[in-house]
C-alpha positions in Angstrom: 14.2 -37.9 -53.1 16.1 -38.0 -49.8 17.6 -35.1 -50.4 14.2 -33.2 -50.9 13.0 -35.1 -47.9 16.0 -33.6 -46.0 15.3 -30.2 -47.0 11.4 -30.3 -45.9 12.6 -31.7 -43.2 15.3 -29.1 -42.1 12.6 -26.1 -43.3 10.1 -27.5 -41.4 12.3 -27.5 -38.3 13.6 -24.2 -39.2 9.9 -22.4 -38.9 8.2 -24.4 -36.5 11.6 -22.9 -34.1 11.1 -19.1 -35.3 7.6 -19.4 -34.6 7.9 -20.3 -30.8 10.7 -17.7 -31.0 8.2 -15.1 -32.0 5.1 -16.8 -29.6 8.1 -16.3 -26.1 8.3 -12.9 -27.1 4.8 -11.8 -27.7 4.6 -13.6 -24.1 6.9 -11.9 -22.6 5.2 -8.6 -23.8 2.2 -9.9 -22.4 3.3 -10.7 -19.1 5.5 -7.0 -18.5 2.5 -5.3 -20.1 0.5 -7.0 -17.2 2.7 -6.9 -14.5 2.9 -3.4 -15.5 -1.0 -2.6 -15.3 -1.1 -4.4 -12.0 1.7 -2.2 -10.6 -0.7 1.0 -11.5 -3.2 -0.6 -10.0 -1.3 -1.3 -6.5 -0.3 2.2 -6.3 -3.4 3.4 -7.1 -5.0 1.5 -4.2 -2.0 2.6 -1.8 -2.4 6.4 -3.1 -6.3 5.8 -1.5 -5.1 4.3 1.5 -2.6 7.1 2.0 -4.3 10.7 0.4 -7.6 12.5 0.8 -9.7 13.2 -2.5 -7.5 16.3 -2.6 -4.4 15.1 -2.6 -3.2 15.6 1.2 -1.3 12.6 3.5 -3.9 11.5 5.9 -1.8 11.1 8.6 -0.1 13.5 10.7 3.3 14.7 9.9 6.0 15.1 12.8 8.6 17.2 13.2 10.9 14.5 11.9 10.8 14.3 7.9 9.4 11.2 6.3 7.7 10.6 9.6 3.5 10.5 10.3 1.6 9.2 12.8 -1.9 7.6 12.9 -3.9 8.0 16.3 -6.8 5.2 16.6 -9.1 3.8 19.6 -8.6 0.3 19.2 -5.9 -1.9 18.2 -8.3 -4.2 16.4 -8.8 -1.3 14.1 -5.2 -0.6 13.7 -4.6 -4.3 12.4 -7.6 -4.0 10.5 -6.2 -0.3 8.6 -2.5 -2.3 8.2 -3.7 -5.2 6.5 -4.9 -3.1 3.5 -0.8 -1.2 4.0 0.4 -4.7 3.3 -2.3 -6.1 1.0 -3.8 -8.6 3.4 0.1 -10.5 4.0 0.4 -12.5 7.3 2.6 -11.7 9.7 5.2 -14.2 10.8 7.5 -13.0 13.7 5.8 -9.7 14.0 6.0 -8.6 10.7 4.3 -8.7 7.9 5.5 -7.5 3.7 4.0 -6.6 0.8 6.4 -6.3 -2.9 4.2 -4.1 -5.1 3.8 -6.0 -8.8 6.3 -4.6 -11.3 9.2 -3.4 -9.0 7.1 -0.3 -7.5 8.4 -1.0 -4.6 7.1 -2.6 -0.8 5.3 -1.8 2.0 6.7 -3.5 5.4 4.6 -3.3 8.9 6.0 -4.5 12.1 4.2 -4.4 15.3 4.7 -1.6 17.8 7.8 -2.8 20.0 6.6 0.4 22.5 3.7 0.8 25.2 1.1 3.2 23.0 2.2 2.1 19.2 0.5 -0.8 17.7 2.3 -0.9 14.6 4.9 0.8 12.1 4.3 0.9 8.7 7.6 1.2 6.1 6.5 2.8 3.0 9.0 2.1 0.3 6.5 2.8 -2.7 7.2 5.0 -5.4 5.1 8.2 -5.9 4.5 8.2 -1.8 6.1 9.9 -0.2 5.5 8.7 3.2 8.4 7.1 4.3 7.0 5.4 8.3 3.6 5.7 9.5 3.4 4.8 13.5 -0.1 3.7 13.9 -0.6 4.7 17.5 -3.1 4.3 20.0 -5.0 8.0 20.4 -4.1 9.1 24.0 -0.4 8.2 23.5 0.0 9.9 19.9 -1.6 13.5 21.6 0.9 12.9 24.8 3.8 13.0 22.0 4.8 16.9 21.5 6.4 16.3 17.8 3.6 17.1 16.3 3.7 19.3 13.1 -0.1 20.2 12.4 -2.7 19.8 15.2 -4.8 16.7 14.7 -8.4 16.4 15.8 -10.6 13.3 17.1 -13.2 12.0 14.7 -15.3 8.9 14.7 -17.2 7.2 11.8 -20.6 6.4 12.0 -20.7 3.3 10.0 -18.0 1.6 11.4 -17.1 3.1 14.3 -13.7 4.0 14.1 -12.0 6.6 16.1 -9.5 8.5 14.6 -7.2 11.2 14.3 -7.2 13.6 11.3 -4.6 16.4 10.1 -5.4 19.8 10.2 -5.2 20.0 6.0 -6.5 16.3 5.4 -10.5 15.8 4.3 -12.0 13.7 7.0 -12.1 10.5 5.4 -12.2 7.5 7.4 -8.7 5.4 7.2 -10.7 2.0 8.1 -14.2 2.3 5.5 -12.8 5.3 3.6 -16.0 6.9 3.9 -16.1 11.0 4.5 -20.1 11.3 4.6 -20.1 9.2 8.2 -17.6 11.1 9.9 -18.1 13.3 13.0 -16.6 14.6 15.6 -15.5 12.5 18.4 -17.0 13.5 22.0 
C-alpha cells in the first residue's frame, strides 16, 4: 500500500510539473505574440507621424543624408508635435526617449541646444528611414541654404498651426494630422 501510495504520489507530481511546463510556454507565446502586435502598432503610429497618405517624409530633406528639418511658428507647437515622436515620455535633463515594444527600435528628442531649433528628434526605428528631424522655428529653418526641395508656409485652420511642407509631401498638418484645414499661410 505504501508503495502504490508512493507511486500516485510521484505521478501526481510528475504531471502537475509538465503542466505548468506547458502553461510557461503557452505564456510566453502569448506575451511575444503581444509584444509583437504592439510593436506593429508603434510603427504604425510613427509611419503617420512621419509620411503623407502617399507615402512621402513630411519633413524637408537637406542636403546632408538622413537629415530633415521641420519649420513651425511656435515652440509650444513644436513640443506639442515631439511628444507624439517620443510617445508622450517626459523629459528629464532636456531629453526625453521612447523604446518601441518588441525591439523596433527608439525615438530620442533633445531640445534645441542652438538660437532657432527647438528640438532634435533621433529616429532609430525600423522601416523609417529618417534618421534626425531638427524641429526649427520657421524664419530660421528658410535662413538655412541646405535645403534639398523648396518648402512652403501653411497654416491649419483648426488648430492653428504654422508650418512648413516639402515640395512632394500632401499638406497634412504635423500637429492635428488633418489635410482638409490646411491653407496657405499669408
Amino acid at each position: 500500500m505504501k508503495k502504490n501510495f508512493t507511486f500516485f504520489t510521484f505521478a501526481t507530481m510528475m504531471l502537475l510539473g509538465m503542466s505548468s511546463v506547458f502553461y510557461a510556454c503557452s505564456s510566453d507565446d502569448d506575451n511575444n505574440g503581444n509584444q509583437q502586435e504592439l510593436g506593429d502598432k508603434a510603427v504604425a503610429e510613427l509611419k503617420n507621424l512621419v509620411f503623407d497618405e502617399n507615402g512621402n517624409v513630411m519633413f524637408s530633406e537637406t542636403e546632408t543624408a538622413g537629415l530633415y528639418e521641420l519649420g513651425l511658428g511656435e515652440k509650444s507647437d513644436a513640443a506639442d508635435i515631439v511628444a507624439q515622436y517620443v510617445n508622450n515620455a517626459s523629459f528629464k535633463d532636456g531629453k526625453a526617449e521612447y523604446q518601441l515594444p518588441d525591439n523596433r527600435g527608439k525615438v530620442i528628442a533633445n531640445e534645441g541646444n542652438e538660437e532657432g531649433v527647438f528640438y532634435q528628434v533621433q529616429f532609430a526605428v525600423k522601416e523609417i528611414p529618417v534618421k534626425t528631424l531638427l524641429v526649427e522655428e520657421i524664419n530660421y529653418m528658410m535662413g538655412q541654404e541646405n535645403k534639398l526641395a523648396a518648402t512652403k508656409t501653411l497654416q491649419c485652420s483648426d488648430c492653428n498651426v504654422i508650418f512648413t511642407k516639402p515640395k512632394l509631401a500632401s499638406p497634412v498638418c504635423p500637429k492635428c494630422k488633418k489635410s482638409d484645414k490646411v491653407r496657405t499661410y499669408k
